[in-house]
Biopython code that builds the backbone (N, CA, C, O; Angstrom):
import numpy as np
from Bio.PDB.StructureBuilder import StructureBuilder

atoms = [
    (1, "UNK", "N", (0.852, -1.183, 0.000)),
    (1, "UNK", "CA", (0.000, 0.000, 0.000)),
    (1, "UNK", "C", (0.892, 1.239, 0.000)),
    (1, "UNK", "O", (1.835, 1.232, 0.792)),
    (2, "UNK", "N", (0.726, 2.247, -0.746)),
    (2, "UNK", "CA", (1.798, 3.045, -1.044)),
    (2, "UNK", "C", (1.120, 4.173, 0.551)),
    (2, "UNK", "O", (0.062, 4.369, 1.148)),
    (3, "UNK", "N", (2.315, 4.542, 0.593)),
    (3, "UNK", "CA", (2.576, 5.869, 1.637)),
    (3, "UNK", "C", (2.090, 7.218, 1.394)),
    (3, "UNK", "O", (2.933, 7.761, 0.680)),
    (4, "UNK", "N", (1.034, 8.107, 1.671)),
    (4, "UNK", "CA", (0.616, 9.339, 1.753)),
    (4, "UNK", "C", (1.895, 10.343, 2.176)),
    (4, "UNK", "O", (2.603, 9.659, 2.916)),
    (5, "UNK", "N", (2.336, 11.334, 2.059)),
    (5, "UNK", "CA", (3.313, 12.250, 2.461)),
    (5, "UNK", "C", (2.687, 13.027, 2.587)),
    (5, "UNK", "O", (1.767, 13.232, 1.796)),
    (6, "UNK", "N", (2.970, 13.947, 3.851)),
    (6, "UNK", "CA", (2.215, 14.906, 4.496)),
    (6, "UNK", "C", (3.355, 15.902, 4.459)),
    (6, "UNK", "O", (3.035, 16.944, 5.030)),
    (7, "UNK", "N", (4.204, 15.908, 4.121)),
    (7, "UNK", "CA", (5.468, 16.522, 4.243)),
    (7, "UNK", "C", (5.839, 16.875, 2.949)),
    (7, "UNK", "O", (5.138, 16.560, 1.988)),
    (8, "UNK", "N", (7.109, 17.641, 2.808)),
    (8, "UNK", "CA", (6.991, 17.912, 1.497)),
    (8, "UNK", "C", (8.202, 17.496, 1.172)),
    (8, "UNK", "O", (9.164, 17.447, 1.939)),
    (9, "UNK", "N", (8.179, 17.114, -0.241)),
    (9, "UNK", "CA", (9.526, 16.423, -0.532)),
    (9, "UNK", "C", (10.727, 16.542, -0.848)),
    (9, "UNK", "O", (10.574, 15.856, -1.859)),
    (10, "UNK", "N", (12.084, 16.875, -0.896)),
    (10, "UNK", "CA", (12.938, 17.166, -0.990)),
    (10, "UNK", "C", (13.295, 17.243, -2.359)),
    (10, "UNK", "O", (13.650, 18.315, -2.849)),
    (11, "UNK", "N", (13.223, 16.043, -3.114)),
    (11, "UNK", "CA", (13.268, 16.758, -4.533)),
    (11, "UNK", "C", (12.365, 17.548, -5.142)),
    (11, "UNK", "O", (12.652, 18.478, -5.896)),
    (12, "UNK", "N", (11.436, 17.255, -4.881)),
    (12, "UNK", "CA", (10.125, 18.040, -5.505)),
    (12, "UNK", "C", (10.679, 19.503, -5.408)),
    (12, "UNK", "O", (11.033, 20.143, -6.397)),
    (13, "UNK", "N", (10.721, 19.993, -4.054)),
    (13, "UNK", "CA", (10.655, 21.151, -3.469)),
    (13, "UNK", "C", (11.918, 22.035, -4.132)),
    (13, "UNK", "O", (11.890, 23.203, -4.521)),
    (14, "UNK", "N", (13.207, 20.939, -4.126)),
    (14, "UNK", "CA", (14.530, 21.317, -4.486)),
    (14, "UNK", "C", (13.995, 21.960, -6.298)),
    (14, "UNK", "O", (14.117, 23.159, -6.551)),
    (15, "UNK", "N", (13.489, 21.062, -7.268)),
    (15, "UNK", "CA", (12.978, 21.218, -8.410)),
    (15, "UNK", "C", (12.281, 22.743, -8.733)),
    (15, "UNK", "O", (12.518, 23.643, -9.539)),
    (16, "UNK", "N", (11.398, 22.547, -7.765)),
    (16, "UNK", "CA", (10.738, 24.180, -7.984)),
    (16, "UNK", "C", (11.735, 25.081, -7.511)),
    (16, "UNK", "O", (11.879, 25.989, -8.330)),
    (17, "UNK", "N", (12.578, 25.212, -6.395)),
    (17, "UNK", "CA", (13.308, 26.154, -6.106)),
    (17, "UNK", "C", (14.385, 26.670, -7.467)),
    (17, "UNK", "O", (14.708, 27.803, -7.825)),
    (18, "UNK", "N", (14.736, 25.380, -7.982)),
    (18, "UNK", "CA", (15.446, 25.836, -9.252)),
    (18, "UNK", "C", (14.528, 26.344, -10.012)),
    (18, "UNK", "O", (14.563, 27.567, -9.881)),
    (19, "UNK", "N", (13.593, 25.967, -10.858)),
    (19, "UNK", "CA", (12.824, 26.636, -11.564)),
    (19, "UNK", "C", (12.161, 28.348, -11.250)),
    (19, "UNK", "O", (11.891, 29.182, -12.114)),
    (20, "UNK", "N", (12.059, 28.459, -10.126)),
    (20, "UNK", "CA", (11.664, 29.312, -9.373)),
    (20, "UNK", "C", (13.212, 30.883, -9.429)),
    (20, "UNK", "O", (13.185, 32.104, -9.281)),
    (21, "UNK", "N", (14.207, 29.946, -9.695)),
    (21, "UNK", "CA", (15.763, 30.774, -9.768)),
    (21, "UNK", "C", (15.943, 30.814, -11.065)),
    (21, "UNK", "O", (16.880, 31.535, -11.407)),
    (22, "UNK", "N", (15.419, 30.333, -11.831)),
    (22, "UNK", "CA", (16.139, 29.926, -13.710)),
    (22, "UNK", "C", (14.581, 31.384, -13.900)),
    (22, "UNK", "O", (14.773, 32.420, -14.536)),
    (23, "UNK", "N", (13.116, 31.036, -13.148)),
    (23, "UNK", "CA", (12.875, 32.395, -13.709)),
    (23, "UNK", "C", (13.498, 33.748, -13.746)),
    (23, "UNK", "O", (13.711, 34.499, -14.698)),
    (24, "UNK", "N", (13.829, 33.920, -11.959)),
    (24, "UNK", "CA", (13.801, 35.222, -11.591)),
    (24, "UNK", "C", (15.117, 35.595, -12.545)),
    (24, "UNK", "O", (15.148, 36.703, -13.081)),
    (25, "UNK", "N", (16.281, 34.576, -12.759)),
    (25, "UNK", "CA", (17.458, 35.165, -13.168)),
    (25, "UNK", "C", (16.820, 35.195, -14.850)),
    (25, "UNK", "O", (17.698, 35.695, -15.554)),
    (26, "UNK", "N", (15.957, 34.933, -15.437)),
    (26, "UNK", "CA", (15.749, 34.981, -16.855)),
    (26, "UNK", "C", (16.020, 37.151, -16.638)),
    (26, "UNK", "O", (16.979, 37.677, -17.204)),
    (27, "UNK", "N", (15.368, 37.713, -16.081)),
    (27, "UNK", "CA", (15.171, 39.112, -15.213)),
    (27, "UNK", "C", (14.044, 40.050, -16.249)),
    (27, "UNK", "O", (14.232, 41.180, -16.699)),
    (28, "UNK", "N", (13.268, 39.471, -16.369)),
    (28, "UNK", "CA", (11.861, 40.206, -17.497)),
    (28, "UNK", "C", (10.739, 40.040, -16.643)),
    (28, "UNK", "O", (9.583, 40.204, -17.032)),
    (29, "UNK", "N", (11.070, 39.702, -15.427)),
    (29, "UNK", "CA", (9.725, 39.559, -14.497)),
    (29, "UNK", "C", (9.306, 41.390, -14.210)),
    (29, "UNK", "O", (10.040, 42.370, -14.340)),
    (30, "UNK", "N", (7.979, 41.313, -13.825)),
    (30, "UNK", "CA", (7.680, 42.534, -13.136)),
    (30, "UNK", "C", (7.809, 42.401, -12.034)),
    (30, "UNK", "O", (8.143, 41.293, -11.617)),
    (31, "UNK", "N", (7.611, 43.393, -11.211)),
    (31, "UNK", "CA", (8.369, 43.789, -10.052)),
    (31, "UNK", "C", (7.531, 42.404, -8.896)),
    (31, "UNK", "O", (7.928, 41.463, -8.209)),
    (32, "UNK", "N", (5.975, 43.153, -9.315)),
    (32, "UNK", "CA", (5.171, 42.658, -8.248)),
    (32, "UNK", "C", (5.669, 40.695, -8.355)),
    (32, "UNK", "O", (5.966, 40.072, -7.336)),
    (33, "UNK", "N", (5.652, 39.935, -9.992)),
    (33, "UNK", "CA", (5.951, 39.075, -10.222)),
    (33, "UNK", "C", (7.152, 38.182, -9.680)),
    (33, "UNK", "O", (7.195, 36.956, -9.578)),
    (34, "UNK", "N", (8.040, 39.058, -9.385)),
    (34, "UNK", "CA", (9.002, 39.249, -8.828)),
    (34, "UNK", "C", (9.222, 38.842, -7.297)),
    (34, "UNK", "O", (9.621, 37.775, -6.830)),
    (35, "UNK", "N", (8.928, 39.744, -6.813)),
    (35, "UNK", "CA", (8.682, 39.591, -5.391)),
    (35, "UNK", "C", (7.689, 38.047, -4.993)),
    (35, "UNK", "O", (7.891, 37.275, -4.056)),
    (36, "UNK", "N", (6.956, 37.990, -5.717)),
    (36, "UNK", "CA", (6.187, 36.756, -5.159)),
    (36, "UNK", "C", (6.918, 35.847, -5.880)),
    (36, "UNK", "O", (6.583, 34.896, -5.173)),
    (37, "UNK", "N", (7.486, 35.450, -6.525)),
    (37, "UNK", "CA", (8.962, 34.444, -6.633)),
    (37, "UNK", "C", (9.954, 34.457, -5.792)),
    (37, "UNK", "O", (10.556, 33.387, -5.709)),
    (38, "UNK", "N", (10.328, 35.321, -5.134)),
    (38, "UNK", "CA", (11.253, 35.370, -4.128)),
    (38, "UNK", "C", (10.415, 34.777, -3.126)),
    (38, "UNK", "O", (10.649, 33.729, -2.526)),
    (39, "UNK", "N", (9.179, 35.709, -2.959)),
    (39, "UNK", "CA", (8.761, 34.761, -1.680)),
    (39, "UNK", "C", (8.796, 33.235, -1.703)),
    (39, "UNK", "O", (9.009, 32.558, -0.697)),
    (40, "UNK", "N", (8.529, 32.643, -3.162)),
    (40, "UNK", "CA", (8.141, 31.454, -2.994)),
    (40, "UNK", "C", (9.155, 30.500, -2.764)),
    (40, "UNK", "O", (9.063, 29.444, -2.137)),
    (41, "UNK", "N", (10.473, 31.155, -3.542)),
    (41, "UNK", "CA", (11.715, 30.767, -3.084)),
    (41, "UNK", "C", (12.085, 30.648, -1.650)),
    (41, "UNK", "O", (12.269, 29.514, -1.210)),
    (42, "UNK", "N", (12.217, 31.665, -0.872)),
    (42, "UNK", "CA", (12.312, 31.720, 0.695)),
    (42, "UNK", "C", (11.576, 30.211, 1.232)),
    (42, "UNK", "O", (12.176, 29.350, 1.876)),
    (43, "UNK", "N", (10.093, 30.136, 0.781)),
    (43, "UNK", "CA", (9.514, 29.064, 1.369)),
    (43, "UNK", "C", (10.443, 28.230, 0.933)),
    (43, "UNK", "O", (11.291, 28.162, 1.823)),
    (44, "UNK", "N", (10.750, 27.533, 0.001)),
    (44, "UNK", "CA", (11.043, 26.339, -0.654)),
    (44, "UNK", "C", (12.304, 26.187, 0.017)),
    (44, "UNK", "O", (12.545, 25.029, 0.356)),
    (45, "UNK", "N", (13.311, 27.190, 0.343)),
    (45, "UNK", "CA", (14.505, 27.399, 0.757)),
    (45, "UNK", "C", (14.174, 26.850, 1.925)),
    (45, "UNK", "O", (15.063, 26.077, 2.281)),
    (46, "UNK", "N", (13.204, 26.912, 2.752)),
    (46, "UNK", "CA", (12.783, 26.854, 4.257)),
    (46, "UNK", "C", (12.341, 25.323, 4.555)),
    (46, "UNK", "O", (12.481, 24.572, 5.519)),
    (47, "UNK", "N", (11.677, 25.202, 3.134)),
    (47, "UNK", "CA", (11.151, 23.789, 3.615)),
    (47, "UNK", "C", (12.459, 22.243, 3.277)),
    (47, "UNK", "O", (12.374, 21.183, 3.898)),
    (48, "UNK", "N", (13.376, 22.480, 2.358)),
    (48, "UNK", "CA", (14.385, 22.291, 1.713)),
    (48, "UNK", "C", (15.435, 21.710, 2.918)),
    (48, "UNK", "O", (15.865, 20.562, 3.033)),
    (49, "UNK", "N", (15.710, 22.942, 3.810)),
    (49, "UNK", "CA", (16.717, 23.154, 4.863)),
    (49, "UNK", "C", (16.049, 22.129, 6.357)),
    (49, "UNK", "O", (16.729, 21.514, 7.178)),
    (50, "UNK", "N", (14.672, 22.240, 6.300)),
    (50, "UNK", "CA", (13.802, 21.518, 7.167)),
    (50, "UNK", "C", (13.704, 20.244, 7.041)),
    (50, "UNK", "O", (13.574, 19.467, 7.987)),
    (51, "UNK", "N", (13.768, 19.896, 5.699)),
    (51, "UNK", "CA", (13.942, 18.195, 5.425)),
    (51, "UNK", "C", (15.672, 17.992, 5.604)),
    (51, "UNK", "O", (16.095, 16.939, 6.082)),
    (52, "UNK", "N", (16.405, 18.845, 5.274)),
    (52, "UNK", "CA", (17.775, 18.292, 5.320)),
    (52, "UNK", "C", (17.965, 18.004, 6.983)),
    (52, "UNK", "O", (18.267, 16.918, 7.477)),
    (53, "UNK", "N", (17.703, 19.285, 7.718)),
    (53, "UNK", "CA", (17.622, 19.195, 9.458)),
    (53, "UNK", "C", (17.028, 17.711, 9.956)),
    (53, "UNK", "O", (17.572, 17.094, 10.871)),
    (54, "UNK", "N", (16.076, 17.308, 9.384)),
    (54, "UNK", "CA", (14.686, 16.278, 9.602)),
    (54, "UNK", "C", (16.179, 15.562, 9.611)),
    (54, "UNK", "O", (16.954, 15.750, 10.549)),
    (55, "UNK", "N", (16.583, 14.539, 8.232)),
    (55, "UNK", "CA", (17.463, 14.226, 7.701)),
    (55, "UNK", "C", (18.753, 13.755, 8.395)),
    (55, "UNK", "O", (19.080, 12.598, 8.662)),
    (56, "UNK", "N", (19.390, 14.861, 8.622)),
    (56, "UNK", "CA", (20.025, 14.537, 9.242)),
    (56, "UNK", "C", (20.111, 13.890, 10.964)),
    (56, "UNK", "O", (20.972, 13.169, 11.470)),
    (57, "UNK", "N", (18.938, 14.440, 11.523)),
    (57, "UNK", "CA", (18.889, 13.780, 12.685)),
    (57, "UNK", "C", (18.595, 11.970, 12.783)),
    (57, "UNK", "O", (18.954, 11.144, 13.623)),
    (58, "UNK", "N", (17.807, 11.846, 11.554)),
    (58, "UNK", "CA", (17.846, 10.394, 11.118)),
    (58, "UNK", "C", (18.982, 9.701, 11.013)),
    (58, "UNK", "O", (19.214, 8.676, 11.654)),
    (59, "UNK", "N", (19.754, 10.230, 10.189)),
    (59, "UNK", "CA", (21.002, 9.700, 10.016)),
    (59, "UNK", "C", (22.421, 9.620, 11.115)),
    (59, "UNK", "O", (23.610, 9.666, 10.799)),
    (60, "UNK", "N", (21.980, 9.524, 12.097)),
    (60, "UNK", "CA", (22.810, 8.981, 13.949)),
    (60, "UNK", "C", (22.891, 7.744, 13.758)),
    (60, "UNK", "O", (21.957, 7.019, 13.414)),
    (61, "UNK", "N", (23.987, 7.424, 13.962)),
    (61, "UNK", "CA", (24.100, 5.614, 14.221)),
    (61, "UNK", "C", (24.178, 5.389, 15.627)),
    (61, "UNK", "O", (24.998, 5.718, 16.484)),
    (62, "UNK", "N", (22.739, 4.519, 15.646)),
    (62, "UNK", "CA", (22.832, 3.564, 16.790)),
    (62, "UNK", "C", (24.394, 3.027, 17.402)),
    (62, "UNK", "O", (25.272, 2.801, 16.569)),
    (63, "UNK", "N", (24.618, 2.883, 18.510)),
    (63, "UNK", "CA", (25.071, 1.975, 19.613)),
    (63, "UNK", "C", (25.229, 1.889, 20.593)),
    (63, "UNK", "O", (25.120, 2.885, 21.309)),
    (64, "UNK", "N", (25.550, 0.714, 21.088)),
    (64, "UNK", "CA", (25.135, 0.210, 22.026)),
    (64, "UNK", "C", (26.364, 0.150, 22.950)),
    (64, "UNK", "O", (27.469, -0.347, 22.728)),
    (65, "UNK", "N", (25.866, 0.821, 24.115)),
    (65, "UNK", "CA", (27.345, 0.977, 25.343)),
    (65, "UNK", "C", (26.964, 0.813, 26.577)),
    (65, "UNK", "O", (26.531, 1.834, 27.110)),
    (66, "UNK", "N", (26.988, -0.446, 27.413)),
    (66, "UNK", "CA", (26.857, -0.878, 28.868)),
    (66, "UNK", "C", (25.868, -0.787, 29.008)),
    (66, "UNK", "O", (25.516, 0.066, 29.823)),
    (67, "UNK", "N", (24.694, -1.692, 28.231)),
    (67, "UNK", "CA", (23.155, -1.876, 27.989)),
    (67, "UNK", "C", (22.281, -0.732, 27.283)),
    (67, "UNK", "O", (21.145, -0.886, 26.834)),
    (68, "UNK", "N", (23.035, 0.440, 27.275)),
    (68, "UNK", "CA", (22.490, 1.460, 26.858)),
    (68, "UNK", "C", (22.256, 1.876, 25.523)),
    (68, "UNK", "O", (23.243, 2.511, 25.152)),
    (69, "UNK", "N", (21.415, 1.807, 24.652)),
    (69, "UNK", "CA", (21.621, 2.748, 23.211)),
    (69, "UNK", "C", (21.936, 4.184, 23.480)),
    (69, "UNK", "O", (21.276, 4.818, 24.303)),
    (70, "UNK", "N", (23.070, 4.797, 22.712)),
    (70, "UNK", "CA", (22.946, 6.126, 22.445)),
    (70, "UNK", "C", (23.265, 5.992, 20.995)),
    (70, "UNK", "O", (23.503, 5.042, 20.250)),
    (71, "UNK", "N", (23.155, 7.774, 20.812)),
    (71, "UNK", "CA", (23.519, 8.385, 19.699)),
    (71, "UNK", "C", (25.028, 9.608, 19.408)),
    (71, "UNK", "O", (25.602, 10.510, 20.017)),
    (72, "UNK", "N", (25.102, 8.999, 18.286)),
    (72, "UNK", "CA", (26.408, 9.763, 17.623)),
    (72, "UNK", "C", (26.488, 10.016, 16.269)),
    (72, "UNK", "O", (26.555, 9.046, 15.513)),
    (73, "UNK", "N", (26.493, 11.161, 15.808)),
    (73, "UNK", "CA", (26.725, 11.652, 14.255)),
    (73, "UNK", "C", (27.086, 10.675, 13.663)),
    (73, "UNK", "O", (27.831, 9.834, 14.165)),
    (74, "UNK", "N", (26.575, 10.611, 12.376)),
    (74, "UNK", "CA", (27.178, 9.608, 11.398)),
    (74, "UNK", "C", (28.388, 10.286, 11.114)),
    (74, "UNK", "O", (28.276, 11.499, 10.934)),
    (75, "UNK", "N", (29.703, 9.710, 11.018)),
    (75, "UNK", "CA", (30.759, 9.941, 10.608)),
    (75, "UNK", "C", (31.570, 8.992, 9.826)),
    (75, "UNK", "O", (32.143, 7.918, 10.013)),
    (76, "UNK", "N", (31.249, 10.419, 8.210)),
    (76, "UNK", "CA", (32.489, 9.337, 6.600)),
    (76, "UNK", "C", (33.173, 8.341, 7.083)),
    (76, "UNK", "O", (32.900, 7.273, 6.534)),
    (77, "UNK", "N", (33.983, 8.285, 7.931)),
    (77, "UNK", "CA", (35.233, 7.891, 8.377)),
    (77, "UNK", "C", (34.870, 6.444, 8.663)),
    (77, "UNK", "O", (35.524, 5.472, 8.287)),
    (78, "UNK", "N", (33.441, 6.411, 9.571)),
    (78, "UNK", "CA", (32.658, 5.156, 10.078)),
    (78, "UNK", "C", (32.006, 4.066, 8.670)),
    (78, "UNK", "O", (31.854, 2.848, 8.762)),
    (79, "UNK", "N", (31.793, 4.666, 7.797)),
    (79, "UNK", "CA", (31.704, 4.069, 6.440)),
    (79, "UNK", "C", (32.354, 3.664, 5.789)),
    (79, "UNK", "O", (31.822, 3.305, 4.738)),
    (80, "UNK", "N", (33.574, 3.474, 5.877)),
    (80, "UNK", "CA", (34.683, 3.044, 5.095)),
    (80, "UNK", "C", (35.350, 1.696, 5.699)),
    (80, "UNK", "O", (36.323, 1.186, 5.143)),
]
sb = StructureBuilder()
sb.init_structure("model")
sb.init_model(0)
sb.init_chain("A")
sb.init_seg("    ")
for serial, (resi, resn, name, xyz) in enumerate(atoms, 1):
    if name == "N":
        sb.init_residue(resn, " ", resi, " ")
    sb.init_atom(name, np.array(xyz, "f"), 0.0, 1.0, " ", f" {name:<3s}", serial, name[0])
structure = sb.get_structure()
């Protein structure tokens, strides 16, 4: 059964933010046009940075020390 997302998605969001930058820099927008592209950018920028934050807190590797789970940054170094 596929998954509903209530959240918004990282590429998706990343996608419009470019499109959203390939307009404003085309630079034939009107002003008002303008401004509400930036705004929409800001959001996308916001929601973008919010999934990476999300993201990264996911990405902690478990272990396990004197019965205890904790957490610790994933670290390159630990991947190799």
């Amino acid at each position: 059964m596929p998954r509903t997302r209530k959240t918004p998605d990282f590429e998706n969001s990343l996608a419009q933010l470019e499109a959203v930058v390939e307009r404003m820099e085309q630079g034939d927008l009107p002003i008002e046009d303008a401004l509400k592209a930036f705004e929409e950018g800001v959001k996308l920028t916001r929601e973008c940075q919010t999934i990476l934050d999300q993201t990264e807190q996911k990405v902690q590797v478990l272990i396990e020390q004197q019965g205890e789970l904790k957490t610790r940054p994933f670290d390159e170094a630990d991947a190799e």
